[in-house]
C-alpha positions as CSV (number, residue, x, y, z in Angstrom):
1,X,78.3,-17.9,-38.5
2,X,77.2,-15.0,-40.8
3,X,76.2,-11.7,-39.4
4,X,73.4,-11.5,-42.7
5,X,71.9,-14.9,-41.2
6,X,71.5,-13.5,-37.6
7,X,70.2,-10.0,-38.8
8,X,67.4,-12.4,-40.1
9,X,66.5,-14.8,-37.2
10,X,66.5,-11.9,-34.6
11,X,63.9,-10.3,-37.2
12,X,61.7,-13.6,-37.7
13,X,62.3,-13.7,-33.7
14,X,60.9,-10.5,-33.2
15,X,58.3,-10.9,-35.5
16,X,57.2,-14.1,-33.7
17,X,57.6,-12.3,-30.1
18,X,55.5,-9.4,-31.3
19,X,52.9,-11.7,-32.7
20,X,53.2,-13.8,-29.2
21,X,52.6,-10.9,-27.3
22,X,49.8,-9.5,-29.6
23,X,47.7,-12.9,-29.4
24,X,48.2,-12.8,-25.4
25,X,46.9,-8.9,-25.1
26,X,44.5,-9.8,-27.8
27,X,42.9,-12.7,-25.8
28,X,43.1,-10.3,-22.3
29,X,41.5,-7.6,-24.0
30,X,39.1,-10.3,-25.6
31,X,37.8,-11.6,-22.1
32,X,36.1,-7.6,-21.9
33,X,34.4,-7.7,-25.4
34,X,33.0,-10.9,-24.7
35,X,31.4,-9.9,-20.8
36,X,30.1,-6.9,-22.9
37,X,28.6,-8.8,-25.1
38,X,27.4,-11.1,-22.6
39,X,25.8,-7.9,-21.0
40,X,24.0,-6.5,-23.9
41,X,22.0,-10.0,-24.3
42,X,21.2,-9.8,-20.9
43,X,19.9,-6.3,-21.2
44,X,18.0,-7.3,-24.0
45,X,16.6,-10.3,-22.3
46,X,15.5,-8.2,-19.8
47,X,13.5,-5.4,-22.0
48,X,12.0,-8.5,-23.4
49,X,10.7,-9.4,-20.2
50,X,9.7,-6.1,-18.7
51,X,7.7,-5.5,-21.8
52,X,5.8,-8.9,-21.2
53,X,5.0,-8.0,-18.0
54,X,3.9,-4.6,-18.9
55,X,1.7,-6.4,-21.3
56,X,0.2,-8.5,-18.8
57,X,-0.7,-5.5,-16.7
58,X,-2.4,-3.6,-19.2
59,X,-4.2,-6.6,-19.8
60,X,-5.4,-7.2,-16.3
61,X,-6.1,-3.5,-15.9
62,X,-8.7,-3.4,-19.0
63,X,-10.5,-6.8,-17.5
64,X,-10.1,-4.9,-13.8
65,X,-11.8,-1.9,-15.6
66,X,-14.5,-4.3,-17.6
67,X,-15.2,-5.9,-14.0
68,X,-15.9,-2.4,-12.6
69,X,-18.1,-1.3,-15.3
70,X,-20.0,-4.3,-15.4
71,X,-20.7,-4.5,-11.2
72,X,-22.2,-0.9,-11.9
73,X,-24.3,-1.6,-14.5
74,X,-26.0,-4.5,-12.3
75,X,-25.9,-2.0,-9.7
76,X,-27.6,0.6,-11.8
77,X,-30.3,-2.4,-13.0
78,X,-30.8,-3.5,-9.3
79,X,-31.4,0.0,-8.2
80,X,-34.1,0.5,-10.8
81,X,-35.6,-3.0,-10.0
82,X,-36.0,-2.2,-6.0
83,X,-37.2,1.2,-6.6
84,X,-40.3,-0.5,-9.6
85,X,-40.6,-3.0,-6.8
86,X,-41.4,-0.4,-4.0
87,X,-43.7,1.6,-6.4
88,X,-45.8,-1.7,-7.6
89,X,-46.1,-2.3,-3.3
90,X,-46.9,1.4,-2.5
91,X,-43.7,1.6,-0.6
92,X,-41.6,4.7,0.3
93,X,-38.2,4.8,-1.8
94,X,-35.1,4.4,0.4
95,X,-33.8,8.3,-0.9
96,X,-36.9,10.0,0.1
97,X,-37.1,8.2,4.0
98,X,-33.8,9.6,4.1
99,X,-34.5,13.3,2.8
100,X,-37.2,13.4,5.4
101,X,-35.0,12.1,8.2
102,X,-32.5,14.7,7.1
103,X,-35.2,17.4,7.2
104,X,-35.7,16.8,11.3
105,X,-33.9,18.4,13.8
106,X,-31.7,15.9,15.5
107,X,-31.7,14.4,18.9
108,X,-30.3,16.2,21.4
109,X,-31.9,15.0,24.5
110,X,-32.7,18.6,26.1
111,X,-33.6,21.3,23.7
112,X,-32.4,24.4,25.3
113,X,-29.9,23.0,27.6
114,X,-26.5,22.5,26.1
115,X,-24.9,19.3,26.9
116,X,-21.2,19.6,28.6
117,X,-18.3,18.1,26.9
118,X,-16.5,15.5,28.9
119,X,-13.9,16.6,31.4
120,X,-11.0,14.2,32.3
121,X,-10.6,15.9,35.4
122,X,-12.5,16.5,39.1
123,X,-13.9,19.3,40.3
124,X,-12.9,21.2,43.2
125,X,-9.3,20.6,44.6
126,X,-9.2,17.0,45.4
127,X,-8.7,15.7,41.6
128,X,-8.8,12.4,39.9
129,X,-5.7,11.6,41.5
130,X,-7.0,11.8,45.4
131,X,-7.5,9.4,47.9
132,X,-10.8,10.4,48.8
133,X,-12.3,11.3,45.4
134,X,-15.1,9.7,44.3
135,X,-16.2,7.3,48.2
136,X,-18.2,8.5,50.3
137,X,-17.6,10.2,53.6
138,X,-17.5,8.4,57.0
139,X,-21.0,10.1,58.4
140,X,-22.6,8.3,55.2
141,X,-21.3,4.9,55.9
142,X,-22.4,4.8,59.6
143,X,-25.8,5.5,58.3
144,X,-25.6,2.8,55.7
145,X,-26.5,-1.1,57.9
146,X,-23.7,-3.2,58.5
147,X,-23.9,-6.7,57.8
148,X,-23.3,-9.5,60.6
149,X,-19.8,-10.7,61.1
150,X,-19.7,-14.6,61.9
């Protein structure tokens, strides 16, 4: 064997390793580019979508806002329909009854006379809690007629 031939098949050797080895940590290093990839369309699916729905909510908030406006305006014509109404029957508009209720003093049951706030206790030194508190003593049940035992 010549030493000149070997010189050349450990070079076409190593050139075939190196490309071996280059294709392998090519393809490994691939797998990455590809799941980026993968990612970026996702992302961009996603914008697509969020955009859509941000669409659609803009869109259901104008018609929400059209709703509104229009439920007012009846409500403005209704108003001014009950209050003709009430002037063509001699009637008393709603907003002036209630300008001269406000005008009164209001009810308080005695004028002077304060009325207590309520107390979540007894008085004296029995309290809520007591056995006695709130019956009647012994002297006012003897008074009181007994019904007939069978």
């Amino acid at each position: 064997m010549d030493y000149g031939n070997v010189n050349w098949i450990v070079a076409i050797v190593s050139l075939l390793a190196g490309l071996g080895i280059g294709a392998f940590g090519y393809r490994m290093l691939g797998t990455s580019s590809t799941q980026l990839q993968e990612l970026r369309r996702q992302l961009a699916e996603r914008e697509r979508e969020l955009g859509v729905v941000r669409e659609g909510l803009d869109e259901h908030f104008s018609q929400v806002s059209m709703m509104v406006s229009n439920i007012q305006r009846e409500m403005r014509t209704l108003e001014h329909r009950l209050t003709e109404d009430a002037s063509t029957l001699n009637c008393e508009p709603v907003k002036s009854r209630q300008l001269k209720a406000a005008d009164q003093p209001a009810l308080t049951g005695a004028e002077s006379d304060e009325i207590p706030a309520p107390r979540d206790y007894a008085d004296g030194s029995g309290g809520t809690l007591s056995e006695d508190f709130g019956l009647k003593s012994n002297q006012d049940k003897s008074e009181l007629p007994q019904p007939p035992r069978y």
